[in-house]
C-alpha positions, -999 to +999 in steps of 0.1 A: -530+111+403-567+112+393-585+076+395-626+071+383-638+042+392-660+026+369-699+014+366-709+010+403-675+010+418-670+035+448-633+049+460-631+052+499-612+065+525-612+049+557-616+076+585-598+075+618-614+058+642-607+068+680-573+059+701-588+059+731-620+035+749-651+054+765-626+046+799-598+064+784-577+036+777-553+044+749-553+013+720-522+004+703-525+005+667-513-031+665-546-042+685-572-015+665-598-029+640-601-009+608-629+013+606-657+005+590-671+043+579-656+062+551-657+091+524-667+088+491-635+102+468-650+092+435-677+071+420-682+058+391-715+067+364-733+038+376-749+003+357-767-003+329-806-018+332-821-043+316-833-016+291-797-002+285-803+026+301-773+039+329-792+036+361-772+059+386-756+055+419-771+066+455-739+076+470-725+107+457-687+124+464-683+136+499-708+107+516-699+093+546-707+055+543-705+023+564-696-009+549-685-043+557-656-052+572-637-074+546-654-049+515-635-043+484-602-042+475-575-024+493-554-002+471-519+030+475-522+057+455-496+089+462-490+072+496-529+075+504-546+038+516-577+036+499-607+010+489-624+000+460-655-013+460-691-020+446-719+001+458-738-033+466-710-037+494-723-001+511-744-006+541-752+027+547-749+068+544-745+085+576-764+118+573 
């Protein structure tokens, strides 16, 4: 299924964070936070300025971002956990 998220919404994919500590203590899943780094699957055209004119996004497809912890809103599509969310809510690109 192919979603596009709209104005300045972003699609993201939470990547796996790591299993083990530094020590090499192995973390139950049950006891893991969610990761707060992800891909950029799609983003939307961007929002319109005070002018009317479509003012672009600075995150493009394929960016790997950090955001907040409780950003956007969870969603399942084809089986795949993903998050929508406004490019306000994006802390950072990791280049």
């Amino acid at each position: 299924m192919q979603i596009r998220p709209l104005r300045d919404r972003v699609l993201i994919r939470r990547l796996d964070s790591d299993e083990k500590t530094a020590g090499g203590i192995i973390i139950p899943d049950t006891a893991q936070e969610k990761p707060m780094e992800g891909e950029v699957l799609a983003a939307g055209d961007g929002i319109r300025n005070e002018s009317g004119q479509v003012q672009a996004l600075d995150v493009e497809v394929g960016d790997r971002v950090l955001f907040g912890k409780f950003a956007g809103t969870e969603v399942t599509i084809d089986g795949d956990e993903l998050i929508i969310m406004k490019e306000t809510d994006i802390m950072g690109v990791i280049g």
